[in-house]
C-alpha positions in Angstrom: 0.0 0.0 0.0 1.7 3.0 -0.9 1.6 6.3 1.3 -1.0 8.2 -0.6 -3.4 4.8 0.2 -2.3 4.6 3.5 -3.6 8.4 4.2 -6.6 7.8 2.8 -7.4 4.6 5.2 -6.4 6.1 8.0 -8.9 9.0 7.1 -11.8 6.6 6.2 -10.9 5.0 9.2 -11.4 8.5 11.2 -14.2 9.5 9.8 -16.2 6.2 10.0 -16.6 6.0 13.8 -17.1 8.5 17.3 -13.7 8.9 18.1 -12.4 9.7 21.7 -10.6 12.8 21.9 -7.0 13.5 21.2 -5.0 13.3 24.2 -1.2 14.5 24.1 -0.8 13.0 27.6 -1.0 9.9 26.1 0.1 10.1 22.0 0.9 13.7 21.2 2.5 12.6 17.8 0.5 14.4 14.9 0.9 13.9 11.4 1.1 16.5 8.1 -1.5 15.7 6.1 -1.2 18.6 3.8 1.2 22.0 3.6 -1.1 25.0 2.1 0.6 28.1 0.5 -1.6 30.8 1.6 1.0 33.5 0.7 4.9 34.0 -0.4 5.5 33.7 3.0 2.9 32.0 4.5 2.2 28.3 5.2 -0.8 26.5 6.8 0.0 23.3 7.8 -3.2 20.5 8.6 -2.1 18.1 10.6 -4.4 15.0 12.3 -3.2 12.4 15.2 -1.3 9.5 14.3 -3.8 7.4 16.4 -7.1 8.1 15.0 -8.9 10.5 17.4 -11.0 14.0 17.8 -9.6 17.0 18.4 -12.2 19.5 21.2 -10.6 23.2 21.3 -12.3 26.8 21.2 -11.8 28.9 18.0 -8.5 30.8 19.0 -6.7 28.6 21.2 -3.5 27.4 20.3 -0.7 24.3 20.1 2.7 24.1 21.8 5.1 22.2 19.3 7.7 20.2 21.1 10.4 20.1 18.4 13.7 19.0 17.9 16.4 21.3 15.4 20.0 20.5 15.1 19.5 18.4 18.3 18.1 20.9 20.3 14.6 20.7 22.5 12.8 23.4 20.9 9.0 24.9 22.1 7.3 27.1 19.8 3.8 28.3 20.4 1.4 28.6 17.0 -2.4 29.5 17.1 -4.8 27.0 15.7 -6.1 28.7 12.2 -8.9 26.2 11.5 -11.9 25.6 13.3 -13.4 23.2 16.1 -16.6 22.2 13.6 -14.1 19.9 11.8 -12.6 18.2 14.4 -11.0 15.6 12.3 -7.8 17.8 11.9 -6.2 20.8 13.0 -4.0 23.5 11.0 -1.7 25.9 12.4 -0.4 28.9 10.0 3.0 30.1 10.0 4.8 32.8 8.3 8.5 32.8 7.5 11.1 34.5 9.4 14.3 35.8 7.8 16.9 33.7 9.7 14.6 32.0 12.0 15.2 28.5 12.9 12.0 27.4 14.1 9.7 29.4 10.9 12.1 28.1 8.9 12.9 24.6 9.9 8.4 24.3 9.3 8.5 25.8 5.8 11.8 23.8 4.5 11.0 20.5 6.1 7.4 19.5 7.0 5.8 17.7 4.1 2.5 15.2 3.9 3.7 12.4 6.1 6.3 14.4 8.5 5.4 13.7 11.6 6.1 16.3 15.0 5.0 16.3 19.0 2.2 18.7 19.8 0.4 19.3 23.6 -2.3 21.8 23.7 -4.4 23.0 22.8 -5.0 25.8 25.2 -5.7 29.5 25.8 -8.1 31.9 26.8 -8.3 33.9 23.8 -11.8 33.2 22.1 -15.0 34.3 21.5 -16.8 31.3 23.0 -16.0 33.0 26.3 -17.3 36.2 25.5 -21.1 35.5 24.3 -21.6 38.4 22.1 -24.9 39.0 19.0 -22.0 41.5 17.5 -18.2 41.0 17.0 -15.5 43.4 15.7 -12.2 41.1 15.0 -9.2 43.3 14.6 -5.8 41.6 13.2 -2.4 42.5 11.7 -0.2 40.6 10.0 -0.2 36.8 11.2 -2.2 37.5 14.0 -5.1 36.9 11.9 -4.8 32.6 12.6 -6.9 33.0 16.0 -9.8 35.0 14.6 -9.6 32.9 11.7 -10.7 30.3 13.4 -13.7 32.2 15.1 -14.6 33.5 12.0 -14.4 29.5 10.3 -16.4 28.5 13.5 -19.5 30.9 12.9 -19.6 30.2 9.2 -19.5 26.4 9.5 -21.8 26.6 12.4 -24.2 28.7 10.3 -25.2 30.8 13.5 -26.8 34.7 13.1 -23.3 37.0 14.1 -22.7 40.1 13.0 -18.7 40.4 12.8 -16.7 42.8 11.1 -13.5 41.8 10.0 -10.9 44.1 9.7 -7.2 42.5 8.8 -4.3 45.4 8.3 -1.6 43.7 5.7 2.2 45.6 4.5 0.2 44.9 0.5 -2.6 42.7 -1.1 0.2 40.2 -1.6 0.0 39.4 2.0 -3.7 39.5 3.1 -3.4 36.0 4.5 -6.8 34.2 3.8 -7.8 37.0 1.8 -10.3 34.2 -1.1 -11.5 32.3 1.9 -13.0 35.3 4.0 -14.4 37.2 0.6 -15.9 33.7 0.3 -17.4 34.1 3.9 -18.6 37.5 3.1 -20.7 36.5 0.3 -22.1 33.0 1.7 -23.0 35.6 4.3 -24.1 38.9 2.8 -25.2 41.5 5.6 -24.1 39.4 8.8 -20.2 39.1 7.6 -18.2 42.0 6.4 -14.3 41.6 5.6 -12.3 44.5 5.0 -8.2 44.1 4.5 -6.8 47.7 4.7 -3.5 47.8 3.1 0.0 50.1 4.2 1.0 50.1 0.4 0.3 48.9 -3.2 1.3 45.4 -4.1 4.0 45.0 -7.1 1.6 43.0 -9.2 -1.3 44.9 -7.9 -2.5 48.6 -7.1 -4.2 48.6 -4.0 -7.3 50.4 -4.5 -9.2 50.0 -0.8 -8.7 51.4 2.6 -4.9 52.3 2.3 -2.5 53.3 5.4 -2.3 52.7 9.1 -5.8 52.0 10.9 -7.3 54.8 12.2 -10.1 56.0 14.6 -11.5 57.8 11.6 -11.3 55.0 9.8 -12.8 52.4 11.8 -15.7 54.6 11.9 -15.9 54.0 8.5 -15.5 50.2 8.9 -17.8 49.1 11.8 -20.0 52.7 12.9 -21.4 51.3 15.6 -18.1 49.6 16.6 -19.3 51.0 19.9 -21.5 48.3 20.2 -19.4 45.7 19.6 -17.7 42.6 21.1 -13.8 43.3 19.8 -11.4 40.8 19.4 -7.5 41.9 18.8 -4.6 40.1 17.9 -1.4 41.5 15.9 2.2 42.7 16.7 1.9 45.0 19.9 2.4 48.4 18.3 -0.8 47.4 16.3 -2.2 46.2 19.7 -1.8 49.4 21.5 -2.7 51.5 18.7 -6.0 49.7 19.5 -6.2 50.4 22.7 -5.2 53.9 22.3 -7.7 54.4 19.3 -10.6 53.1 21.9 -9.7 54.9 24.5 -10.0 58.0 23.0 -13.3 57.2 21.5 -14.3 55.7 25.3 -14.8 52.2 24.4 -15.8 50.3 27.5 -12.5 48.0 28.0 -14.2 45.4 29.6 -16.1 44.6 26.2 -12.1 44.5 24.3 -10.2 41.5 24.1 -6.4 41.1 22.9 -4.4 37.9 22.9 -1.9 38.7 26.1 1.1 37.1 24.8 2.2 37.8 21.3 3.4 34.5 19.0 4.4 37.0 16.1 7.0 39.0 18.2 8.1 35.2 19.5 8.9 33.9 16.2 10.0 37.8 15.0 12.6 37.4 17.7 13.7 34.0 17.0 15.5 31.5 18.6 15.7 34.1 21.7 13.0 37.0 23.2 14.8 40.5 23.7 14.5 41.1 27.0 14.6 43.9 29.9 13.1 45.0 33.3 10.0 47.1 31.8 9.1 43.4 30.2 9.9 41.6 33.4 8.0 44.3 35.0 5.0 43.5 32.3 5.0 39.8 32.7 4.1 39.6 36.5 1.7 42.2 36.2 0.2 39.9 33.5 -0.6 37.3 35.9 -4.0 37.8 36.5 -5.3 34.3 36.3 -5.2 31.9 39.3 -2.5 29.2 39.1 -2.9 25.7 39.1 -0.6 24.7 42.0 2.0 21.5 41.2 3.4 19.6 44.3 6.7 20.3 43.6 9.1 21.0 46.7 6.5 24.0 47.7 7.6 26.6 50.1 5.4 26.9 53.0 3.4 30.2 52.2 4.9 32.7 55.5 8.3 31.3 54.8 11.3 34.3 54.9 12.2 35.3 51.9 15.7 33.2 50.9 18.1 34.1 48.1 19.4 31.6 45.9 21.8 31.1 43.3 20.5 30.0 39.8 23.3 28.9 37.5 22.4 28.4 33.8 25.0 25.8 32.8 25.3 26.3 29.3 26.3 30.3 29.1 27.7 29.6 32.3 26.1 32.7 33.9 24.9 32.8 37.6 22.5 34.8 38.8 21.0 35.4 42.3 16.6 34.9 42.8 14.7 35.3 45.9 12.2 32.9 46.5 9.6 34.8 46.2 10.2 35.7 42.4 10.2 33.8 39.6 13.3 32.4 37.5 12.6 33.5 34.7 11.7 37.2 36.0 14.6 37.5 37.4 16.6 36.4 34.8 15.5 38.7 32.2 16.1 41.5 34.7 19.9 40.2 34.9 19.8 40.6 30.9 20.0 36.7 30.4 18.2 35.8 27.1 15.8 32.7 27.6 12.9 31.9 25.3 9.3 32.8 26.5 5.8 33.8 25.2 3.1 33.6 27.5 5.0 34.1 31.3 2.2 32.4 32.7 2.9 29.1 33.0 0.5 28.0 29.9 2.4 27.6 26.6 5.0 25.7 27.5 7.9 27.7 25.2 10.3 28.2 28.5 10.4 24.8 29.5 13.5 24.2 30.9 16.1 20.8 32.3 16.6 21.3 36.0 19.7 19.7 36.5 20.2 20.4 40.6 17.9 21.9 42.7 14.2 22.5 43.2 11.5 24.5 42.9 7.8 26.1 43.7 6.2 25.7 40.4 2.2 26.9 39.8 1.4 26.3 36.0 -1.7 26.5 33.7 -1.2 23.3 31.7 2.2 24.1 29.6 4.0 21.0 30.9 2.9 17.2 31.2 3.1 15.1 34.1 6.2 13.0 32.8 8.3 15.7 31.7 7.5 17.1 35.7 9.1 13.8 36.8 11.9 13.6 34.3 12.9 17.3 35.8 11.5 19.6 33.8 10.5 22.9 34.8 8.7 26.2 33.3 11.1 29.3 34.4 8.1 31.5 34.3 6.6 30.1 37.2 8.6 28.9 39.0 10.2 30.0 42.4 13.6 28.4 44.2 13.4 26.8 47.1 17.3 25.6 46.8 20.4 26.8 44.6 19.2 25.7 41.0 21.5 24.6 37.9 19.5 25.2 34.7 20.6 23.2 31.5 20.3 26.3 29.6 
């Protein structure tokens, strides 16, 4: 049976029966069953369990790759473009990285048949948590995969939603999904409305739409009653906070605004390493809003004195000294040690770590299995020394 046969089984095979859900506690393995150009720099990727089973997620979560380059352990975080209603398969959508190991390594090697570790998914980013009759989604660049997905859920799902769609692309030659969501717009004329505003013309094509930087002006023109609506962000931050600023100014009611809190473009923009200082140390506590899920893991008791300890990363060879009352990772960045991090709460699983001596207080949100706890793995971001600490980093 040659491999093209064999894919087509194993889908038959998925399709034909209720299948359990996909657990990556117990077979995180998944399997590229296609690779999608959706621009010159863009690649969606739609990938399904090597065991037959379901995958159960809510439009704009994402998956934690667990990947291995050049022999090294590599975590890479990557929102989940398509949508819940087919739960057969799942698709994450990347865009290439000048130089970047991870973006790269995706686009050069995966093909139908590769096969990679996933856990996930997870996150708290999605409309089904925020119950809304009207939607304003609000993307730049490739932050467009998570309301993607929202957007996919609705159609397929066939419900009444009003949702404007505004996605801010460099030219037409990047509006990522740009025939699917027309698409959406006509199969649903007066409920769906896309509009891709564009910084500049493309070199094939003059761009004859909304042209430029969004503004408040022009989102008046988009969505008038954007007042009104439920709005969903996600983009590099300086398109982020031009959001916030832009609604503030119009007095949006903030409670009613939703922006994804950790950014996976700047992650892979900033590849293999996060640039790093106190203001985004500062930042990343303050982001901590959500309560942690505690780990029995050498936990200090909760009055204890505050104790100092030394945390030497063995690799660059540098020490540094972390009370235990403050993270590893916190700490670390403040010191101007480079370590690789998206979400800093515990969730996404890109800071995971080898604890080679020592241990710690660790509270996390689901970014690190059971197994990988007991072979001594730890997530720096939330975790707190309760010893001196050798990090195999």
């Amino acid at each position: 049976m040659d491999a093209i046969a064999a894919r087509s089984e194993a889908a038959a095979r998925r399709l034909g029966s209720a299948l359990p859900a996909w657990n990556p506690d117990i077979d995180d393995v998944l399997v590229v069953q296609a690779v999608r150009e959706e621009t010159h720099d863009v690649k969606t990727f739609v990938l399904a369990p090597k065991n037959p089973t379901a995958f159960h997620y809510e439009p704009g979560q994402f998956l934690t790759l667990d990947l291995e380059i050049k022999g090294e352990g590599i975590n890479r975080c990557y929102t989940i473009s398509s949508a819940p209603t087919r739960p057969h398969a799942i698709s994450i959508t990347v865009k290439r990285v000048p130089g970047g190991p991870v973006s790269n390594f995706l686009h050069d090697t995966l093909k139908p048949g590769s096969e990679l570790r996933a856990v996930g998914p997870m996150g708290d980013f999605t409309c089904f948590r925020h119950a809304a009759g009207k939607y304003l989604f609000l993307s730049g660049g490739s932050g467009i995969t998570p309301l993607m997905s929202m957007a996919r859920t609705f159609h397929d799902l066939a419900v009444p939603r009003d949702i404007v769609f505004v996605h801010a692309a460099r030219s037409p030659a990047d509006i990522i999904f740009r025939d699917e969501l027309e698409l959406m717009a006509r199969n649903q004329a007066g409920a769906f409305k896309f509009v891709p505003v564009c910084e500049a013309d493309g070199a094939r094509e003059p761009w004859h739409g909304l042209k430029g930087r969004l503004s408040l002006p022009m989102l008046g023109l988009m969505a008038p009653d954007f007042m009104e609506r439920e709005i969903f962000v996600c983009g590099p931050s300086p398109f982020m906070a031009a959001v916030r600023i832009m609604l503030g100014e119009a007095g949006f009611d903030m409670a009613r605004h939703h922006e994804e809190s950790f950014n996976f473009e700047e992650l892979a923009a900033a590849e293999p390493e996060v640039a790093l200082d106190v203001a985004a140390a500062e930042l990343a506590e303050a982001a901590r809003a959500a309560e942690p899920k505690p780990v029995p893991m050498a936990e200090a008791p909760v009055d204890a004195p505050v104790t100092t300890y030394q945390v030497t990363f063995a690799k660059t060879g540098r020490t540094i000294e972390v009370p235990s009352d403050k993270f590893v990772l916190d700490m670390a960045r403040r010191a101007g040690v480079r370590l690789p991090s998206s979400c800093s709460k515990g969730l996404c699983g890109t800071c995971k770590s080898k604890l080679n001596s020592g241990t710690v207080d660790m509270k996390h949100q689901g970014g690190i299995r059971q197994r990988e706890i007991d072979a001594g793995m730890v997530l720096l971001c939330c975790s707190k020394p309760t010893s001196d600490l050798v990090v195999d980093r």
